[in-house]
C-alpha positions in Angstrom: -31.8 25.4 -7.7 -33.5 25.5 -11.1 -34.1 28.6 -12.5 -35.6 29.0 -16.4 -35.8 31.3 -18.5 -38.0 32.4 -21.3 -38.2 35.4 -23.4 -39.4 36.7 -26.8 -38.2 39.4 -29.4 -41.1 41.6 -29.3 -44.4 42.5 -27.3 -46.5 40.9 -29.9 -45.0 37.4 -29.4 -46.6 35.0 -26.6 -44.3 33.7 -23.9 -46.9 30.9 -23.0 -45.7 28.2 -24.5 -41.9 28.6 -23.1 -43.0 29.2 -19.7 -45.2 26.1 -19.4 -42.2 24.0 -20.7 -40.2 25.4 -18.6 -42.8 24.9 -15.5 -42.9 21.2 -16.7 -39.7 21.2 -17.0 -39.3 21.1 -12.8 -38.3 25.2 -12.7 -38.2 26.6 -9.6 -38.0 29.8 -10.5 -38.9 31.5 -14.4 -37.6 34.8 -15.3 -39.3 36.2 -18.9 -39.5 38.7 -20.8 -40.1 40.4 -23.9 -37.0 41.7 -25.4 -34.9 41.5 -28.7 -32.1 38.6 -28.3 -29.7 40.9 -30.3 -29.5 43.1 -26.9 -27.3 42.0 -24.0 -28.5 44.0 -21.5 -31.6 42.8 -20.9 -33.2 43.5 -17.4 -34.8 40.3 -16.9 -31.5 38.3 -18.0 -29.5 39.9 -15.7 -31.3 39.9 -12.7 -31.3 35.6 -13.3 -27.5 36.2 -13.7 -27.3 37.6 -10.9 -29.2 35.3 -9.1 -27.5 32.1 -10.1 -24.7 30.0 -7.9 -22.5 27.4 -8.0 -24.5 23.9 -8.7 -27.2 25.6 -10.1 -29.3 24.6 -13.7 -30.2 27.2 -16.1 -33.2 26.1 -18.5 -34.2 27.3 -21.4 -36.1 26.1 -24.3 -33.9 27.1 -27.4 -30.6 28.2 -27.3 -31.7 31.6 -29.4 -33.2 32.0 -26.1 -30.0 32.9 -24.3 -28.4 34.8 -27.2 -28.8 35.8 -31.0 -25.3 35.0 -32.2 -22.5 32.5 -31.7 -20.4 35.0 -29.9 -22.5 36.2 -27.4 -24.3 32.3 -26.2 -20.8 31.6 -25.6 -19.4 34.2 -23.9 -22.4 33.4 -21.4 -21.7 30.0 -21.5 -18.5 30.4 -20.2 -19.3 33.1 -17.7 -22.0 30.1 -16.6 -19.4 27.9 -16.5 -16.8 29.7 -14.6 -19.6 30.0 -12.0 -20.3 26.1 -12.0 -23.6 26.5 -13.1 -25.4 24.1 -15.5 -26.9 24.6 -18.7 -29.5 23.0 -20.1 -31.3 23.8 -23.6 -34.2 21.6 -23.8 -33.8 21.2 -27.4 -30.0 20.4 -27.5 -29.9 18.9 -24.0 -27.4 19.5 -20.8 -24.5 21.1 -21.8 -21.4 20.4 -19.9 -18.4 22.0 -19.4 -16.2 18.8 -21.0 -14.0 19.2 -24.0 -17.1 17.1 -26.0 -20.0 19.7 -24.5 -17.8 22.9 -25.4 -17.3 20.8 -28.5 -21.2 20.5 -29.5 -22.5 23.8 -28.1 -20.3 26.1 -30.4 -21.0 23.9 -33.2 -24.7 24.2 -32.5 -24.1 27.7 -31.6 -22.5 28.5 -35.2 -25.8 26.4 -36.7 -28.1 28.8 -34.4 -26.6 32.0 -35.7 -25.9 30.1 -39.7 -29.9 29.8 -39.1 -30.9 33.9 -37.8 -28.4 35.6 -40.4 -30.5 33.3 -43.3 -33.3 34.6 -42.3 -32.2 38.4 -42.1 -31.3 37.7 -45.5 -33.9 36.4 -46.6 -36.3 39.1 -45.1 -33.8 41.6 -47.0 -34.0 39.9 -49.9 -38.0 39.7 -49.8 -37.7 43.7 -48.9 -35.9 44.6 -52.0 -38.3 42.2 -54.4 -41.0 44.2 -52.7 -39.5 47.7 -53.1 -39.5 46.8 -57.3 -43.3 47.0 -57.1 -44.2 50.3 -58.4 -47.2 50.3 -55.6 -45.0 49.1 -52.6 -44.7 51.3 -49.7 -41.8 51.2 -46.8 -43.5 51.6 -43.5 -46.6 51.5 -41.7 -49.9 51.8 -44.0 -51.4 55.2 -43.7 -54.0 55.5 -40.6 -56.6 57.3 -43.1 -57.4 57.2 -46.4 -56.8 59.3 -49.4 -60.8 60.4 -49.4 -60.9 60.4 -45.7 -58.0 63.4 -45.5 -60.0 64.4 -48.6 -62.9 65.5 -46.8 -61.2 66.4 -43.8 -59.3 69.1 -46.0 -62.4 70.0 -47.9 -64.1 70.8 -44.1 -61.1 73.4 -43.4 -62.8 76.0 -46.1 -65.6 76.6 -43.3 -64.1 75.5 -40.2 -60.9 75.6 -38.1 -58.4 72.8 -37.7 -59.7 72.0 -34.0 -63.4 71.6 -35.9 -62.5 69.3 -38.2 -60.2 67.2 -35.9 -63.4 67.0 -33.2 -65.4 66.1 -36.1 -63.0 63.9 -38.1 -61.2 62.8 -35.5 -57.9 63.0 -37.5 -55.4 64.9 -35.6 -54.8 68.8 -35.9 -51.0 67.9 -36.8 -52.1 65.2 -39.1 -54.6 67.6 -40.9 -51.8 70.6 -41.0 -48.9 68.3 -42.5 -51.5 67.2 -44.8 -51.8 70.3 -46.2 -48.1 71.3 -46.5 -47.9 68.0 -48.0 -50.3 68.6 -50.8 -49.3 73.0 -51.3 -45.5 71.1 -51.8 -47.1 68.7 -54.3 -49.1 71.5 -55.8 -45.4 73.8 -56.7 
């Protein structure tokens, strides 16, 4: 049987694409799922695993797919192999378990994790520029602005924190840590 599998790092990303290339691709069966490839105990994953017999294929579309690092694609390729099953990476092709496939895949796996750990450094790298701007922020952008909590705070001379968070619609906790935010400032 053919079984593929897709999956992306995060709820965000669409699976689409992989799923109909894996659908064209002959699958008889796709597993997905949206999950970081840095974890190895992902649900999805596992129930394929389990799944899978001797003289069956396993498709995927990238070899990131299966596993973020060198270390961990092939310690599933070998558990894969042990089991007789196939591999196949659509964009590397079938790898088999010859001296020459064991060969290319760890070479292409070393290429595959060369590839992720540039771009974590890069990302840190672009962090760090970022974090010399005197106006950078780490984080997510604040949900209201400064005049926004302004006049929310301004409303709390005539009103209770309920009132204001009815009217405002800024939460009663936002609008109290607000306010121990600025008193702090204030001292």
């Amino acid at each position: 049987m053919k079984y593929g599998y897709a999956r992306v790092s995060t709820v965000q990303q669409d699976l689409e694409s992989q799923l109909q290339t894996l659908a064209n691709e002959g699958c008889d069966k796709i597993y997905s799922e949206k999950y970081t490839g840095t974890k190895t105990d992902r649900p999805q994953f596992n129930e394929l695993l389990s799944k899978l017999e001797t003289g069956d294929t396993l498709v995927v579309t990238k070899l990131d797919r299966l596993a973020r690092n060198t270390k961990g694609a092939i310690s599933i390729v070998e558990s894969l192999f042990e089991k007789g099953i196939k591999i196949h990476i659509l964009n590397m092709g079938l790898v088999e378990n010859t001296p020459t496939g064991n060969l290319i895949f760890n070479v292409l796996s070393a290429f595959a994790q060369f590839e992720r750990d540039m771009i974590v450094e890069r990302t840190q790298e672009g962090r760090e520029l970022a974090r010399q701007n005197p106006d950078y922020k780490d984080g997510r952008k604040p949900k209201y602005t400064k005049s926004q909590l302004d006049h929310a705070i301004s409303q709390l001379d005539t009103q209770s924190y309920n009132q204001v968070a009815d009217i405002t619609g800024i939460s009663k906790s936002t609008l109290i840590r607000e306010v121990k935010r600025r008193r702090a400032n204030s001292n």
